[in-house]
N, C-alpha and C positions, 0 to 999 in steps of 0.2 A: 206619807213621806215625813223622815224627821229632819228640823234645819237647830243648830246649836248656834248659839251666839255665847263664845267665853271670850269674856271681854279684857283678862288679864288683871281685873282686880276683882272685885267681893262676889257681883252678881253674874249670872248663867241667865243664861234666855234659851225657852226651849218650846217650840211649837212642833206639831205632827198633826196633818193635814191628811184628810183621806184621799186617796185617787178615785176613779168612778170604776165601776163593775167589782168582779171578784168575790173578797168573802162577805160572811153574815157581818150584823153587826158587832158580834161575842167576839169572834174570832180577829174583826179588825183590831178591837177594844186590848185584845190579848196582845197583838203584835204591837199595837203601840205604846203596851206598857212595860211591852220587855223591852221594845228598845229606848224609849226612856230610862227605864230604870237602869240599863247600860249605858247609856250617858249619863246618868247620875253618878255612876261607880267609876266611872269612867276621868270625869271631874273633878271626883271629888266632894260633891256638892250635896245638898236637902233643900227640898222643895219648902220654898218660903207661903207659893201661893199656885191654884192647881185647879184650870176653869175648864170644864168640856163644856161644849156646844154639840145638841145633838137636837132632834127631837123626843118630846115627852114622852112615847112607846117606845123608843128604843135605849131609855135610861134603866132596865133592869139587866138588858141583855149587857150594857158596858159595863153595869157592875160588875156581873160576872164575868166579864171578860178581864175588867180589874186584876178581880181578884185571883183569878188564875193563875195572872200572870206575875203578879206581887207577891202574894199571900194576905189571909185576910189580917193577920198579926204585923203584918212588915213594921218595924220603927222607922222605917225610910219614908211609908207611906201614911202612917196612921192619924194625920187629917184627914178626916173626911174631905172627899173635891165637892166646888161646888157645881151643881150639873144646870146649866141653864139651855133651855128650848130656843136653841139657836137652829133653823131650821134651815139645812144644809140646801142650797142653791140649786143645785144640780142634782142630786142624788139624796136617798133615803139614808135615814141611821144616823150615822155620828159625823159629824162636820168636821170637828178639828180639837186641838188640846193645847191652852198654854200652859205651861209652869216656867215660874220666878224663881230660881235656885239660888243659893249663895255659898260661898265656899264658909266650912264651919268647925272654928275653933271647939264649939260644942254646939248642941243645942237641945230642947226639948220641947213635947209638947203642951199646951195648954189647955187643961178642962175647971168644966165646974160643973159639980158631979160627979156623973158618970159621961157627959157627954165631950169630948174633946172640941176645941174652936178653932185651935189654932196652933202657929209655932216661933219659940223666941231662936233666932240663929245668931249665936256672938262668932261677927265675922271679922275680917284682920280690920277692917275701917270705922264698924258699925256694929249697934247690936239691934238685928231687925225683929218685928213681927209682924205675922200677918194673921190675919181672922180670917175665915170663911164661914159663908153665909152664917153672920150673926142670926140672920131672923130666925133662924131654928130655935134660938135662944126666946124671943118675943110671942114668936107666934104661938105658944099652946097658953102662956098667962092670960089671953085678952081672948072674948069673945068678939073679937077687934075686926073693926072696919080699915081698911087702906089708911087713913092716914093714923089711927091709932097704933096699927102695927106699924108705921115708919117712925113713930117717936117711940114706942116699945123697942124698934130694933137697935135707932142708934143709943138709947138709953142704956144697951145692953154693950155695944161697942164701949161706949165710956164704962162700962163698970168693967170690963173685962182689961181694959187699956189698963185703967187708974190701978187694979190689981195687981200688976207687972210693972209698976214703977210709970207708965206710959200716959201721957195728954192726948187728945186730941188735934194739940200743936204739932207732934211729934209724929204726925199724920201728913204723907205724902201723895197719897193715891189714894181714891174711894171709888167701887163698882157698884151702883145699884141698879138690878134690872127689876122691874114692875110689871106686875101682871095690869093687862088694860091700862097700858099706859097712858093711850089717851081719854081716860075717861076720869081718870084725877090726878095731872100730873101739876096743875096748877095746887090743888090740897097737899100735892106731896112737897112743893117748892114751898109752901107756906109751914109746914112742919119743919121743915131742914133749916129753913129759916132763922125760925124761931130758938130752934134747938142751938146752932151754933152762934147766933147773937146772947143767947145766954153762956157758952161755952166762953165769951170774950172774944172768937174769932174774926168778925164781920169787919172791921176796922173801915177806914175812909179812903175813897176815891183809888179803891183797889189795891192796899196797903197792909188786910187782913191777911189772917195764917188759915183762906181755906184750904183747903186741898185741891187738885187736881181731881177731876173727878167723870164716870161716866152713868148716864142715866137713861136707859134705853127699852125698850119693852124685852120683857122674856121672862113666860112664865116657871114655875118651879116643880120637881116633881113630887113635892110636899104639900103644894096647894096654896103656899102665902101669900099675900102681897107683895113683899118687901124683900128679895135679896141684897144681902148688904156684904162684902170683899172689901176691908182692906189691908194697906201693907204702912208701917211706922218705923222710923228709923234714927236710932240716937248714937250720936259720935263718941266713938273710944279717944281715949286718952291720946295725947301725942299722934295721932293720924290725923291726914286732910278729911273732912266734913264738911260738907255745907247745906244748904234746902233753902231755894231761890224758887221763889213765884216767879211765874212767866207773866209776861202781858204780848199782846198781839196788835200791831198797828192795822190789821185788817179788821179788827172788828173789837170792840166795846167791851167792857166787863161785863160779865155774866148777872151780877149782881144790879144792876144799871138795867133789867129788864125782871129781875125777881126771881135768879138762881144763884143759889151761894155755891160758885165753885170756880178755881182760875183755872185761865185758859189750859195752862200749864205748869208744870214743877219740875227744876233742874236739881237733884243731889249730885254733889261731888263725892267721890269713893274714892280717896287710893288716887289712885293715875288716869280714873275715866269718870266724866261725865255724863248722865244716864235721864235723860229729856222723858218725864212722863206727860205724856199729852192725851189732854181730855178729847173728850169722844164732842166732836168738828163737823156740825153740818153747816148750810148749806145760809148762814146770818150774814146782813151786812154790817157796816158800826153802827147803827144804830137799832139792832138788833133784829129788826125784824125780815121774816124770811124775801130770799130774791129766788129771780127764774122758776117764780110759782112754775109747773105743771113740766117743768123740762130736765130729765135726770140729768142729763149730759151734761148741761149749764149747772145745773146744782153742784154735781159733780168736781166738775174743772173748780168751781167757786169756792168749793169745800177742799180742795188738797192746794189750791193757793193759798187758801187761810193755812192751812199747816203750815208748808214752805216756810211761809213769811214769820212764822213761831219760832219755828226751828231756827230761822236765818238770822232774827233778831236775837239767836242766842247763844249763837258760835257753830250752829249745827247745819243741815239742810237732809232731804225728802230721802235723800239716799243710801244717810246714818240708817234709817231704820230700821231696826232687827227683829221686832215683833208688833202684830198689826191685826187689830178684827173690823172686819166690814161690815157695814148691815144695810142690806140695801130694801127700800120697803114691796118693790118687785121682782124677783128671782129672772122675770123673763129682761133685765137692766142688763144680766150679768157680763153679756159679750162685751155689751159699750163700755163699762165701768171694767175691766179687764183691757180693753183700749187705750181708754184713759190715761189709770195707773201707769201702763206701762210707758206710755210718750211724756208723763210726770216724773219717770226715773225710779217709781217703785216694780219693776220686775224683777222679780227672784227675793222682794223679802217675803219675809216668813207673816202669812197673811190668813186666819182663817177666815171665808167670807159665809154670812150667814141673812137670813129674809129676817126681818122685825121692823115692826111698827117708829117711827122714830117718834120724840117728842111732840110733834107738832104733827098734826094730819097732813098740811102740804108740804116736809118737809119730805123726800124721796130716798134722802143717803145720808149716813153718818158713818165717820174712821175715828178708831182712837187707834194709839201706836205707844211704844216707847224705839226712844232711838240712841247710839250707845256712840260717846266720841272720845276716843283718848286724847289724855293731856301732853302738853310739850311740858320743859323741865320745870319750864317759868310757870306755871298754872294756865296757860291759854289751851282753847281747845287746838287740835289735828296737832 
């Protein structure tokens, strides 16, 4: 099933979610890139950023179902997606599919080499880019251990950025999913650390230019460490711009426990504001986990931290237009479908997927973006 979010200025939001039984997973793969790609056309639009969730066996058969249904040439398509082992809830194969589109004055894409990374879109507000999995870029230089390859990877982000005119400042959103997460996610907070306190980022008592950012297990079907997604965005001339860190009255900066990444990040485009929110489990303010061993309670715990993000920022749970779940038990799924829906997220566009969270007792974690148009005066609704 495909749900579009146009939200009447730069960016498109487009999730496709599989339903259970039916076809292989070639053939799903097929149908949800034709209809993609006809909401693309449709739009108007090019994929900024482009994440399937599947499991690891069944990322040859989406390729080619991909490519069936694109072609293997398409300029519409010709980022590589990146395919992470999101391993679908309910059913075998392919989980779900987001892309980030934006309406595009032009745009093109970005290699070094022969390998493609990425794509710059100069849209009516903004001129965005986005990366997909950098570590492809890291991972064959280094006979590299997990944290070697996560400063190989973002090393490579920065050179790729700085290449196109672009910082690290100029960085809204970051996706890294981790093979065996919890077996160095403390080494990988200590790299990322390090990396953007030399980047100039980290600043005081939550005042830095990190990003918004999500950190979750799932491995690659390349074999890395490190997959690294993001998306960067600098303002045109004469348009509304902006990039606003969030902070959360429910709970403490990230940084304040030894992760460099805020809670959230609000850009202005054009006439709507667009809430990137980091991937939200289940912490209280002072960081550390609550309702050990109870998903339910996690749960509830984790989508009132949202709420209270979005609320402190003109927005709330119900803006939502695109949303991944990761719940660390598949058998959670009814309650966390209960949940959701008496929290006012039924019917957004959601793919839910099994993965390991940061922390062993940690049960569930949601990131989201949520999309609110502006009144004349710059206020949101």
């Amino acid at each position: 099933m495909l749900s579009v979010t146009e939200s009447g200025s730069d960016l498109t939001l487009l999730t496709w979610t599989c339903t259970v039984g039916g076809r292989a997973t070639s053939e799903r793969a097929e149908l949800a890139y034709r209809n993609l790609n006809e909401a693309l056309v449709e739009h108007e639009t090019v994929p900024i950023q482009e994440r399937i969730f599947g499991d690891l066996e069944s990322a040859p058969a989406v390729a080619r179902g991909r490519a069936q249904a694109v072609g293997t040439d398409s300029e519409l398509w010709a980022v590589p997606p990146t395919y992470i082992e999101g391993a679908p809830v309910a059913r075998e194969g392919l989980a779900g599919i987001h892309v980030l589109a934006a309406r595009a004055d032009s745009s093109r894409v970005v290699a070094d080499g022969d390998r493609v990374y990425g794509r710059i879109v100069e849209g009516p507000s903004a001129r965005f880019f986005g990366l997909a999995d950098v570590g492809r870029r890291a991972g064959g230089r280094l006979a590299a251990g997990p944290s070697e390859e996560t400063g190989a990877t973002i090393d490579s982000a920065v050179a790729l950025l700085e290449q196109e005119g672009y910082s690290f400042r100029d960085v809204a959103r970051t996706w890294f999913y981790l093979r065996d997460i919890l077996d160095w996610y403390g080494p990988f907070n200590a790299v990322r650390n390090a990396a953007f306190r030399k980047l100039g980022l980290m600043g005081r008592n939550g005042d830095g230019a990190i990003p918004a950012s999500t950190g979750i297990e799932g491995r690659n079907a390349r074999g890395g460490w490190c997959t690294l997604d993001l998306i960067a965005a600098q303002g045109r001339p004469g348009t509304p711009f902006e990039m606003q860190r969030l902070h959360n009255r429910e709970q403490n900066e990230a940084t304040e426990y030894g992760s460099a990444f805020a809670r959230g990040m609000a850009v202005t485009l054009g006439n709507c504001r667009y809430f990137f929110v980091s991937g939200t489990a289940s912490i209280d303010d002072h960081g550390s986990t609550v309702h050990v061993g109870d998903f339910e309670a996690q749960t509830r715990h984790t989508l009132t931290a949202v709420s209270a993000l979005l609320e402190g920022a003109g927005a709330a749970l119900p803006d939502v237009r695109q949303a991944t779940a990761f719940l660390k038990n598949p058998l959670d799924l009814r309650s966390f479908e209960r949940i959701a829906d008496r929290a006012g997220l039924s019917g957004v566009p959601m793919v839910t997927t099994v993965a390991d969270v940061c922390r062993d007792d940690l049960l569930f974690e949601i990131d989201a973006t949520a999309v609110v148009p502006l009144r004349r005066d710059g206020a949101g609704r």
